[in-house]
N, CA, C and O atoms as a Maestro MAE file, in Angstrom:
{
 s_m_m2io_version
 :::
 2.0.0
}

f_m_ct {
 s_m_title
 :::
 protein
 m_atom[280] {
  # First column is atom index #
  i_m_mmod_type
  r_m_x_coord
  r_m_y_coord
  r_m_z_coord
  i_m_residue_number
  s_m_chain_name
  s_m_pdb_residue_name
  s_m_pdb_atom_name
  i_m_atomic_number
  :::
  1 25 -1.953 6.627 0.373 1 A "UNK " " N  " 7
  2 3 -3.330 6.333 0.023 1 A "UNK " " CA " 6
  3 2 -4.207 6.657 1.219 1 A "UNK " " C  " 6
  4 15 -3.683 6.490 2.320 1 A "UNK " " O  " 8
  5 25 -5.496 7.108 1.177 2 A "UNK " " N  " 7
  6 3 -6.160 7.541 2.184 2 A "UNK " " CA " 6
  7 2 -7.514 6.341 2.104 2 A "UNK " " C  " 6
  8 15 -7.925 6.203 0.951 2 A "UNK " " O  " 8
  9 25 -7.966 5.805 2.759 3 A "UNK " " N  " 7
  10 3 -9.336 5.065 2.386 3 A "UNK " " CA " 6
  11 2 -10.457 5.695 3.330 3 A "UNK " " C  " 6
  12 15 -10.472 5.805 4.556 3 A "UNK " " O  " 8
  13 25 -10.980 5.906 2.790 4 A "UNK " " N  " 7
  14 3 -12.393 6.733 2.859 4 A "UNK " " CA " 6
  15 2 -13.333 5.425 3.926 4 A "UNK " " C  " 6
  16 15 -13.970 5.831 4.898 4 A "UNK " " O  " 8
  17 25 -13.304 4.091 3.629 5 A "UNK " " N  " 7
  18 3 -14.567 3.787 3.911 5 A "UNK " " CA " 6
  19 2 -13.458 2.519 5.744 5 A "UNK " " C  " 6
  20 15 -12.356 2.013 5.532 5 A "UNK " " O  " 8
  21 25 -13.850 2.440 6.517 6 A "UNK " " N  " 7
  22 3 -13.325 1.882 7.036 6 A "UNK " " CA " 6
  23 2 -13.354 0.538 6.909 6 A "UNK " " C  " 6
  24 15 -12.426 -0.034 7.480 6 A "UNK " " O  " 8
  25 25 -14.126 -0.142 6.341 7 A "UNK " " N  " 7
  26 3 -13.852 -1.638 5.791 7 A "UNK " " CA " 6
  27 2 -12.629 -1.596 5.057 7 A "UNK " " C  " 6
  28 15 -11.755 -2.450 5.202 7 A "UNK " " O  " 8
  29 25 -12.554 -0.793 4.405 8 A "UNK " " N  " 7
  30 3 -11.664 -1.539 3.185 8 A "UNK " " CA " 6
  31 2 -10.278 -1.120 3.990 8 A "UNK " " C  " 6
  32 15 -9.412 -1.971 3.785 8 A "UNK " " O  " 8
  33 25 -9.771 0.088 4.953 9 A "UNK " " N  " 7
  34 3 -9.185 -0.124 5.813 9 A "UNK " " CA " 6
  35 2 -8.595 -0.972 6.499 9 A "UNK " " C  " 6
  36 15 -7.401 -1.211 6.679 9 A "UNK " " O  " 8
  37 25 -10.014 -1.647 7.070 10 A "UNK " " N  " 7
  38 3 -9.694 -3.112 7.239 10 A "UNK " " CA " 6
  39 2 -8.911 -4.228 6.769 10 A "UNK " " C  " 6
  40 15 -8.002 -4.717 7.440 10 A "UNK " " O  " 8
  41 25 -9.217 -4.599 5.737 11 A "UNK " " N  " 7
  42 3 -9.287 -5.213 4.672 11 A "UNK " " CA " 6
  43 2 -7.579 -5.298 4.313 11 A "UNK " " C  " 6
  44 15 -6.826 -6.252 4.504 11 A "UNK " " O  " 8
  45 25 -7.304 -4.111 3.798 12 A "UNK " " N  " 7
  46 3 -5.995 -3.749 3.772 12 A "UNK " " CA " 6
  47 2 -5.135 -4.140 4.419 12 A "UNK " " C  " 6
  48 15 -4.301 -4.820 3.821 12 A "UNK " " O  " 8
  49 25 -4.976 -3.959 5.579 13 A "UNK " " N  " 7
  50 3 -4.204 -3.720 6.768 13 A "UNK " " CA " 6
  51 2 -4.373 -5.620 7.641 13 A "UNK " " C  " 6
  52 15 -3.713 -5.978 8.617 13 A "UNK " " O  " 8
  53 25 -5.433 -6.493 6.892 14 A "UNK " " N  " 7
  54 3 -5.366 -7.370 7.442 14 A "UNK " " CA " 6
  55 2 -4.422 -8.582 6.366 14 A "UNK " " C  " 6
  56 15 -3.816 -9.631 6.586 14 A "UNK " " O  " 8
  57 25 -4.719 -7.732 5.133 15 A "UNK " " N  " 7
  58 3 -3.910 -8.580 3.760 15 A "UNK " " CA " 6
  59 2 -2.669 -8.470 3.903 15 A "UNK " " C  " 6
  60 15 -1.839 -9.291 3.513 15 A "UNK " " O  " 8
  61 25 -2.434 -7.365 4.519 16 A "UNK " " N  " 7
  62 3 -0.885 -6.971 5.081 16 A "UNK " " CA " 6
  63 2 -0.115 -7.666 5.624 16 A "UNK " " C  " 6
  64 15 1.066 -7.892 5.363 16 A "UNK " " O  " 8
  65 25 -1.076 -8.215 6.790 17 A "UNK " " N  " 7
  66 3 -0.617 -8.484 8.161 17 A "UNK " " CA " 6
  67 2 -0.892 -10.318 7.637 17 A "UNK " " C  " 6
  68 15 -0.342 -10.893 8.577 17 A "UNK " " O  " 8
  69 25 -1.159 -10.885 7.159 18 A "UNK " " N  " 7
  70 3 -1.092 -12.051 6.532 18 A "UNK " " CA " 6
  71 2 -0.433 -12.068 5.758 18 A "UNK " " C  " 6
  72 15 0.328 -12.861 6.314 18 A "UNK " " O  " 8
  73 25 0.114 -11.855 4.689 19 A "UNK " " N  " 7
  74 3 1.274 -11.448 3.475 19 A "UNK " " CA " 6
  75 2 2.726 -11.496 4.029 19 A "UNK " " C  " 6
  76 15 3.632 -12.075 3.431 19 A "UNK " " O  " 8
  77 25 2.891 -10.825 5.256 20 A "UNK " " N  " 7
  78 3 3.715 -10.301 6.235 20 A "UNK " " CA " 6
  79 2 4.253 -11.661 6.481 20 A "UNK " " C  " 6
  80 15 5.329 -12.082 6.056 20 A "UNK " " O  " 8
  81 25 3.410 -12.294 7.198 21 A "UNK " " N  " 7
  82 3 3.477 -13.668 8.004 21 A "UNK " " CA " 6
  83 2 4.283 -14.981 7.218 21 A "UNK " " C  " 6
  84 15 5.044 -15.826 7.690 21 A "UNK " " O  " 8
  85 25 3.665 -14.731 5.501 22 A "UNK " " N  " 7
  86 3 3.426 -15.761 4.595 22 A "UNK " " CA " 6
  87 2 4.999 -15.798 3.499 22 A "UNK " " C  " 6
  88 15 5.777 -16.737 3.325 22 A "UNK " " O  " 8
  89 25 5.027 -14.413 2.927 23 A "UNK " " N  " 7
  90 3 5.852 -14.085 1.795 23 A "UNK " " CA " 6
  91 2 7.174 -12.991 2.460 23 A "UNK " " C  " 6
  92 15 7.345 -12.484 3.568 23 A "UNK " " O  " 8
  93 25 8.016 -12.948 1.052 24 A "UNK " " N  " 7
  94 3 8.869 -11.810 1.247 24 A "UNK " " CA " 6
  95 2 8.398 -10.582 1.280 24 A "UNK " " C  " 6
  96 15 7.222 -10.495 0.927 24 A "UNK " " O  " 8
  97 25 8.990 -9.472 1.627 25 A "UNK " " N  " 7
  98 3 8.457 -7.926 1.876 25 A "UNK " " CA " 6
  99 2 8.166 -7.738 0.029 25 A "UNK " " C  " 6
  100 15 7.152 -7.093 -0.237 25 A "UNK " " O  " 8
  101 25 8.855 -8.175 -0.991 26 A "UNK " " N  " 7
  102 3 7.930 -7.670 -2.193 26 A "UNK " " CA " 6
  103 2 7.106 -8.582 -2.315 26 A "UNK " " C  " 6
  104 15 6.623 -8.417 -3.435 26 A "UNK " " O  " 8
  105 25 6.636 -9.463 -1.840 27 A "UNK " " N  " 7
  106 3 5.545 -10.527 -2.000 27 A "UNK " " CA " 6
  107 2 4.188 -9.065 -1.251 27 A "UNK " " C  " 6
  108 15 3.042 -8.664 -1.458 27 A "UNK " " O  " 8
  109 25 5.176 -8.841 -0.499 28 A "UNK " " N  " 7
  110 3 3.837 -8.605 0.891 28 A "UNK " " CA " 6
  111 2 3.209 -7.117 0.178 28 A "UNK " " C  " 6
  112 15 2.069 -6.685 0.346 28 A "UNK " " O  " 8
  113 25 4.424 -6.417 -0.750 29 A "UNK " " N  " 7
  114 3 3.932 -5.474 -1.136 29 A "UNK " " CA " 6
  115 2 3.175 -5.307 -2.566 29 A "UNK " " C  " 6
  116 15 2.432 -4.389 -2.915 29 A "UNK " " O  " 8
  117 25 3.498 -6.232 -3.148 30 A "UNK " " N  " 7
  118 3 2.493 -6.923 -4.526 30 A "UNK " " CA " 6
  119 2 0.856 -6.990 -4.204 30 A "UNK " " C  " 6
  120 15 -0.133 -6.573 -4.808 30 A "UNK " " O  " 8
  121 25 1.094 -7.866 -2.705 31 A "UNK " " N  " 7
  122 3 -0.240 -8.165 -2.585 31 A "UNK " " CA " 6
  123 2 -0.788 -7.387 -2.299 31 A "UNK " " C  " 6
  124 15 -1.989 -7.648 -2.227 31 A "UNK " " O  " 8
  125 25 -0.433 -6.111 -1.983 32 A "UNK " " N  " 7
  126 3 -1.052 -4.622 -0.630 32 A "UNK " " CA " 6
  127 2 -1.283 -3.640 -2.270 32 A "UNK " " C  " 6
  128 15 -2.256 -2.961 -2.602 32 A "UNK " " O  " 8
  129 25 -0.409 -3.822 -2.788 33 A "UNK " " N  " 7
  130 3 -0.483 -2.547 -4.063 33 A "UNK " " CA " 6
  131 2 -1.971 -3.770 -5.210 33 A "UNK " " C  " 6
  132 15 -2.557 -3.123 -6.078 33 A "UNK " " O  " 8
  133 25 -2.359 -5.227 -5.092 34 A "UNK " " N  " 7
  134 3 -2.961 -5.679 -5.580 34 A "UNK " " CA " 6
  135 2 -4.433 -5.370 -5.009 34 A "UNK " " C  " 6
  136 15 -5.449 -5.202 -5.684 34 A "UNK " " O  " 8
  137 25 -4.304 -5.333 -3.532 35 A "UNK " " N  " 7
  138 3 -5.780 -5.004 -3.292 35 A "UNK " " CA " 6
  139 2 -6.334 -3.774 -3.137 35 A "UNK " " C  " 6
  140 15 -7.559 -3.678 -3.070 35 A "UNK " " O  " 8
  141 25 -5.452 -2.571 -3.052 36 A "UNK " " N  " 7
  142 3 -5.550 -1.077 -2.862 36 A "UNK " " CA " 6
  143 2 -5.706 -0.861 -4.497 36 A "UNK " " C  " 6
  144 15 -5.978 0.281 -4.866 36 A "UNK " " O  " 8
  145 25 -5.552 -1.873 -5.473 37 A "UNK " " N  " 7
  146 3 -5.804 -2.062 -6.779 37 A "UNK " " CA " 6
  147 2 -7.915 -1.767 -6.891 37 A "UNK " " C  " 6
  148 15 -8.691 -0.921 -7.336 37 A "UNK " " O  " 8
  149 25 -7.955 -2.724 -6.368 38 A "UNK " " N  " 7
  150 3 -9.438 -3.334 -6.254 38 A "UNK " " CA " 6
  151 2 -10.123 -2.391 -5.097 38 A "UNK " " C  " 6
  152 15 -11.327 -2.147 -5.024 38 A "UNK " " O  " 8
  153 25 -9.535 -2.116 -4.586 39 A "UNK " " N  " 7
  154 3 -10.154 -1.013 -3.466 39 A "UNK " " CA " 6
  155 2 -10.473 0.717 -4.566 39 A "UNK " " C  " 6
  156 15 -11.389 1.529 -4.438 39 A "UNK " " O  " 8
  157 25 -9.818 0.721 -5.119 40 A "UNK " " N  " 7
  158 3 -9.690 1.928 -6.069 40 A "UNK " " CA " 6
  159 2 -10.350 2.200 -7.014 40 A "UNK " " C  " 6
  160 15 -10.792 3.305 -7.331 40 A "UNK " " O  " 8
  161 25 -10.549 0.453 -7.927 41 A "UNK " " N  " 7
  162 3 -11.455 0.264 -9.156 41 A "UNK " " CA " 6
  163 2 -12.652 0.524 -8.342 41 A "UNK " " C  " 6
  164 15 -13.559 0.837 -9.112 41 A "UNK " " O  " 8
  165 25 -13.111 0.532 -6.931 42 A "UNK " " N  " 7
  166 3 -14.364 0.670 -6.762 42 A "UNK " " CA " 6
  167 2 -14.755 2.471 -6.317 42 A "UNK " " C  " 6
  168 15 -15.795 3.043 -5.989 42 A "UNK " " O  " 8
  169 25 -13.738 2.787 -6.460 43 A "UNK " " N  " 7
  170 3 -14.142 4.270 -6.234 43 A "UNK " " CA " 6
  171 2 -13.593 4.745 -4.357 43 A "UNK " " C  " 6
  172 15 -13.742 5.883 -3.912 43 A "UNK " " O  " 8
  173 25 -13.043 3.692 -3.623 44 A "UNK " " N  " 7
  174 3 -12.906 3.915 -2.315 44 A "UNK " " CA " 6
  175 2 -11.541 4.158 -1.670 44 A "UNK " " C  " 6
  176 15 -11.127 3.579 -0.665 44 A "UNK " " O  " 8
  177 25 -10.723 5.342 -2.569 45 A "UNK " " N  " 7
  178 3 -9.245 5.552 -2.184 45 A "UNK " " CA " 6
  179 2 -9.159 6.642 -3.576 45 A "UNK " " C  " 6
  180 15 -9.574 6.926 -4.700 45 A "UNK " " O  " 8
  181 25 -7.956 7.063 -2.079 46 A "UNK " " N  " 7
  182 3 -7.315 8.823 -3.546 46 A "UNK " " CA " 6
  183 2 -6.074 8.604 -3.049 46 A "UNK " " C  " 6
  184 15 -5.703 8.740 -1.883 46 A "UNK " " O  " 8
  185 25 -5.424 8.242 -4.035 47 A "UNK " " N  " 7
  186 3 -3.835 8.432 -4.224 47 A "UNK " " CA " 6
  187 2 -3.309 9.273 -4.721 47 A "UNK " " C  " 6
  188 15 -3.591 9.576 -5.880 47 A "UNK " " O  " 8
  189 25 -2.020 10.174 -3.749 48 A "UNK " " N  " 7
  190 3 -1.168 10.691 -3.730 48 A "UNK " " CA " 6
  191 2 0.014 10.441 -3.732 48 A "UNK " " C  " 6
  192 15 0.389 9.439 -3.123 48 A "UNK " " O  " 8
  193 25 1.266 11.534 -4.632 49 A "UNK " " N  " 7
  194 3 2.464 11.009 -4.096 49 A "UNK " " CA " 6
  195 2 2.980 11.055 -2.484 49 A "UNK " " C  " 6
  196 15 2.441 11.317 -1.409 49 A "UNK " " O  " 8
  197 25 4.124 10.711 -2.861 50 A "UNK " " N  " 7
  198 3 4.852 10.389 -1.290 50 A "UNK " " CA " 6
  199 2 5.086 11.531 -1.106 50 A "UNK " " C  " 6
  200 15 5.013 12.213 -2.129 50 A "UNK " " O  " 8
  201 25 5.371 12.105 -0.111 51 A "UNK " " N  " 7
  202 3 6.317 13.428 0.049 51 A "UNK " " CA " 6
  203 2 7.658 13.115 -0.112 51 A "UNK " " C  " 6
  204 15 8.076 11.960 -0.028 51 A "UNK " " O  " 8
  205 25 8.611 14.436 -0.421 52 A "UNK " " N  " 7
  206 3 10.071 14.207 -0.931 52 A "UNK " " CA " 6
  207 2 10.869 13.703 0.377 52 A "UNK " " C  " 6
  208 15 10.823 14.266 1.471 52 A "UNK " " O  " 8
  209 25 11.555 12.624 0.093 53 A "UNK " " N  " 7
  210 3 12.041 12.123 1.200 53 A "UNK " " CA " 6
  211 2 11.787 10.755 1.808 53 A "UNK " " C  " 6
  212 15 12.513 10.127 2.579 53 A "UNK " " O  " 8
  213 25 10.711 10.454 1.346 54 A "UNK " " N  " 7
  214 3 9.950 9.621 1.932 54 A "UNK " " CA " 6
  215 2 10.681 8.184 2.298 54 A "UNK " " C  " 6
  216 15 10.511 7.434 3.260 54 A "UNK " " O  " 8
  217 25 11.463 8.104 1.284 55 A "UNK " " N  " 7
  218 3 12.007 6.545 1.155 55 A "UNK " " CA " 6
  219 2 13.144 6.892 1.784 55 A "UNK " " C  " 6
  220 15 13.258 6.242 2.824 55 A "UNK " " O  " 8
  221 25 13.965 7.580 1.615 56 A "UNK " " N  " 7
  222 3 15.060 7.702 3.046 56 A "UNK " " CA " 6
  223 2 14.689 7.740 4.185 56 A "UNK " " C  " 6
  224 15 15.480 7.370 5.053 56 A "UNK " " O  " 8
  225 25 13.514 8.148 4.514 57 A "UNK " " N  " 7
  226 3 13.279 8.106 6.210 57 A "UNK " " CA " 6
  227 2 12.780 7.084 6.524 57 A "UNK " " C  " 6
  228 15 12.168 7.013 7.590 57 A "UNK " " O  " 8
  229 25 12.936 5.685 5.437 58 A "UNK " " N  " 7
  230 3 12.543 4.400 5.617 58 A "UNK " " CA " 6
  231 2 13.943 3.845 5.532 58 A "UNK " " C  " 6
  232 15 13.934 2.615 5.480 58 A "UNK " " O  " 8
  233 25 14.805 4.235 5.510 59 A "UNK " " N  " 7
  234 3 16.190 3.911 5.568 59 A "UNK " " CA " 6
  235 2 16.713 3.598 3.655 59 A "UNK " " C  " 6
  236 15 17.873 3.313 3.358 59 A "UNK " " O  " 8
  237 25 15.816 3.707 2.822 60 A "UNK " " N  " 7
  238 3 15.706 3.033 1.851 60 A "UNK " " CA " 6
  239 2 14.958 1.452 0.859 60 A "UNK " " C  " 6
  240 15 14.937 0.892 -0.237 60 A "UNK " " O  " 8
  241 25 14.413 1.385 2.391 61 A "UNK " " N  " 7
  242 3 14.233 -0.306 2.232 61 A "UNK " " CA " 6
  243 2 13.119 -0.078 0.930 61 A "UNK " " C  " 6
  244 15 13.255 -0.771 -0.078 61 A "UNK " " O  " 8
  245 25 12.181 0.781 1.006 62 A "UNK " " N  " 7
  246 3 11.475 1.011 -0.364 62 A "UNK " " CA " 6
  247 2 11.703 1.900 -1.461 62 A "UNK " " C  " 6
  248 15 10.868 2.652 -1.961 62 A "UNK " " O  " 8
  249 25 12.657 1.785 -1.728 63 A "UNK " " N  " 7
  250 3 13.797 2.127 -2.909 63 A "UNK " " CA " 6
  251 2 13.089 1.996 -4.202 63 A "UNK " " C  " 6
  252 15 13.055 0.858 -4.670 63 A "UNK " " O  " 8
  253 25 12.406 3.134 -4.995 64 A "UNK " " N  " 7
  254 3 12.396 2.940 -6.426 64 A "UNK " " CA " 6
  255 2 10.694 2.414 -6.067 64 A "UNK " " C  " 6
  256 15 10.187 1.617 -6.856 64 A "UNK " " O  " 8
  257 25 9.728 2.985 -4.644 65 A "UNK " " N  " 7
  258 3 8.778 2.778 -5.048 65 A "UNK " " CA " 6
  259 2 8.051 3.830 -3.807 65 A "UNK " " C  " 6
  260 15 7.400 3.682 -2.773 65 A "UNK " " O  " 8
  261 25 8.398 4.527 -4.313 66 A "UNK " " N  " 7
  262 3 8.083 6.201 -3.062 66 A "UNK " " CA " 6
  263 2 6.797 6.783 -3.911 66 A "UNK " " C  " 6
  264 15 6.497 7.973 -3.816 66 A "UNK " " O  " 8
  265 25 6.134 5.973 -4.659 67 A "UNK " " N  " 7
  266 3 4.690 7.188 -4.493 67 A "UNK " " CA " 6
  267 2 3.605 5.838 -5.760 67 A "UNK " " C  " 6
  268 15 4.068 4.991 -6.524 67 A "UNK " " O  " 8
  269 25 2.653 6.069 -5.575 68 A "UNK " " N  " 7
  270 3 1.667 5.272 -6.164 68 A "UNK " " CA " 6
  271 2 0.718 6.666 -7.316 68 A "UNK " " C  " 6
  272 15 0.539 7.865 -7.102 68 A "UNK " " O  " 8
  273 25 0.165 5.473 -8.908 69 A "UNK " " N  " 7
  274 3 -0.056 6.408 -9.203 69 A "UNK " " CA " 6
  275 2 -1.355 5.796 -9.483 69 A "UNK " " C  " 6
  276 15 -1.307 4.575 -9.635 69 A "UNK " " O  " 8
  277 25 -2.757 6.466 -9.610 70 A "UNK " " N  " 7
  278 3 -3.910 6.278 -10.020 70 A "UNK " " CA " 6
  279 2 -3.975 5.015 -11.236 70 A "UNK " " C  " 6
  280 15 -5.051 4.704 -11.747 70 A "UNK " " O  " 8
  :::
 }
 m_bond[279] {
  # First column is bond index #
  i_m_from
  i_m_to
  i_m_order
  :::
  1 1 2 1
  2 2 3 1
  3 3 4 2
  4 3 5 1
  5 5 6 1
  6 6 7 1
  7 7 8 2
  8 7 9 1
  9 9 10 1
  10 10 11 1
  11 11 12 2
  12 11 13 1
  13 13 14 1
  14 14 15 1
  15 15 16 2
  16 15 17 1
  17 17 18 1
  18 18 19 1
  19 19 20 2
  20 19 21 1
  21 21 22 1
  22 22 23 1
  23 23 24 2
  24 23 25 1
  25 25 26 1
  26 26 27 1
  27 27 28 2
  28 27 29 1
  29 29 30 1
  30 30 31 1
  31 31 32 2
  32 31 33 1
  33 33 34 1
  34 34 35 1
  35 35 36 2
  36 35 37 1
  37 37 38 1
  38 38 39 1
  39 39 40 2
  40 39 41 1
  41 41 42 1
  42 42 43 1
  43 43 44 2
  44 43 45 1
  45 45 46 1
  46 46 47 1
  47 47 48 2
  48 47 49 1
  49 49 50 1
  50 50 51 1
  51 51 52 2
  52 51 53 1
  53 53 54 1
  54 54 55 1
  55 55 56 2
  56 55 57 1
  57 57 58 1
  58 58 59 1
  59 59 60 2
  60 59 61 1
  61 61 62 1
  62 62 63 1
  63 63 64 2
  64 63 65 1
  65 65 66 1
  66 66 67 1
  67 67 68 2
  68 67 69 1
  69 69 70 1
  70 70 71 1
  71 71 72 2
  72 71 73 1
  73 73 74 1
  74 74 75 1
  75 75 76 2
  76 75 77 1
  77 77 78 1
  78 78 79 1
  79 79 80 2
  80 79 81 1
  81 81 82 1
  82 82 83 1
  83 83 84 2
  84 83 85 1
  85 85 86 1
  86 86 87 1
  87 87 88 2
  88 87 89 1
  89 89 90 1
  90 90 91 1
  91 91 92 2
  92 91 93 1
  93 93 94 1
  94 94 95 1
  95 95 96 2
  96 95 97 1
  97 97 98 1
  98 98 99 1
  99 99 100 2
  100 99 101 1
  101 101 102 1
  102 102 103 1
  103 103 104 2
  104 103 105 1
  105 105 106 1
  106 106 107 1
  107 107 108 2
  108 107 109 1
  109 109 110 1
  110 110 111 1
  111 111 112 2
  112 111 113 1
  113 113 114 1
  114 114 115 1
  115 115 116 2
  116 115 117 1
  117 117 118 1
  118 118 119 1
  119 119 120 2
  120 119 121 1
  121 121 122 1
  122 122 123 1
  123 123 124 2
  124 123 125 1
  125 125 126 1
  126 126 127 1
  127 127 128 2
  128 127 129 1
  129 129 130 1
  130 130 131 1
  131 131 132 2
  132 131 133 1
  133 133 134 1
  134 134 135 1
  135 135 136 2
  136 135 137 1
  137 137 138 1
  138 138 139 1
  139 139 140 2
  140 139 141 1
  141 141 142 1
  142 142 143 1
  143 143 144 2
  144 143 145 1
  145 145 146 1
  146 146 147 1
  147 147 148 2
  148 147 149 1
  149 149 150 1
  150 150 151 1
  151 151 152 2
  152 151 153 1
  153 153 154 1
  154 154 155 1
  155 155 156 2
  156 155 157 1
  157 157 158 1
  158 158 159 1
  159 159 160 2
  160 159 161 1
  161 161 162 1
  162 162 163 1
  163 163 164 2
  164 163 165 1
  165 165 166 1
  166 166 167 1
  167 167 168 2
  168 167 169 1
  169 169 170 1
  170 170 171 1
  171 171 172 2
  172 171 173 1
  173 173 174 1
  174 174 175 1
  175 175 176 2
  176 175 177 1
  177 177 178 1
  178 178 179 1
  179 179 180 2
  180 179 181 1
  181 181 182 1
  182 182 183 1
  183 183 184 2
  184 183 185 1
  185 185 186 1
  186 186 187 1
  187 187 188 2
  188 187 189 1
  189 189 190 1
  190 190 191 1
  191 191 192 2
  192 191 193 1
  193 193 194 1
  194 194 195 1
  195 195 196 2
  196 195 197 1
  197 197 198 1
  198 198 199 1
  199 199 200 2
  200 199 201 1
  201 201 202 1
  202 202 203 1
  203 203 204 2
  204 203 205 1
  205 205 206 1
  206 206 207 1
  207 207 208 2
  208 207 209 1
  209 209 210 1
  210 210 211 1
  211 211 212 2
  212 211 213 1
  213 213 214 1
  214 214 215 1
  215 215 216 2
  216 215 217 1
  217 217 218 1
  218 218 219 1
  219 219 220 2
  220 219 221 1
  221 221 222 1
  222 222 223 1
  223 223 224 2
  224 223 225 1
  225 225 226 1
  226 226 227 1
  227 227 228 2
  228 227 229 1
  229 229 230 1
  230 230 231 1
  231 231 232 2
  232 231 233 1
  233 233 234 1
  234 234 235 1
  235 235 236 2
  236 235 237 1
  237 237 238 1
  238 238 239 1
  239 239 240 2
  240 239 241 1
  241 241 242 1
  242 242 243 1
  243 243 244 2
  244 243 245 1
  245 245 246 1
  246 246 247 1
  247 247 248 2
  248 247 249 1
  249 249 250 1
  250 250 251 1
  251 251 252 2
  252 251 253 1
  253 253 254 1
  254 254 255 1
  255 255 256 2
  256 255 257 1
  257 257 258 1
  258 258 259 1
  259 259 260 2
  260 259 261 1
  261 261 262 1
  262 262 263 1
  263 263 264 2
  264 263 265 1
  265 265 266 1
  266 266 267 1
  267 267 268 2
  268 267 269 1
  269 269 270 1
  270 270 271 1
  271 271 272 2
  272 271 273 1
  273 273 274 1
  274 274 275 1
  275 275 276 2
  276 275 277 1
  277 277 278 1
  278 278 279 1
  279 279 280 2
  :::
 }
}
């Protein structure tokens, strides 16, 4: 995902980093794919897939969720 506006950057990356702290890694990623949700309905993000590979060079840990779709 690319975000265009640097707030919501923000925003993101701070829901993260609290989620992180709080829940499990699919907790943390529910909540990150929930607000890049709401970041999107407003017009402020373009999603792409992953590139091929992507989730192996994460060792696998995100298995069965290598690309986001509009």
């Amino acid at each position: 995902a690319v975000l265009s506006n640097p707030a919501h950057r923000d925003r993101l990356g701070e829901s993260a980093r609290i989620r992180s702290e709080e829940f499990t890694w699919a907790a943390t990623a529910a909540s990150f794919a929930d607000v890049l949700g709401e970041v999107a309905a407003k017009g402020g993000v373009s999603v792409v897939p992953a590139p091929s590979g992507h989730v192996e060079h994460h060792g696998g840990r995100n298995r069965g969720v290598d690309q986001l779709s509009p």
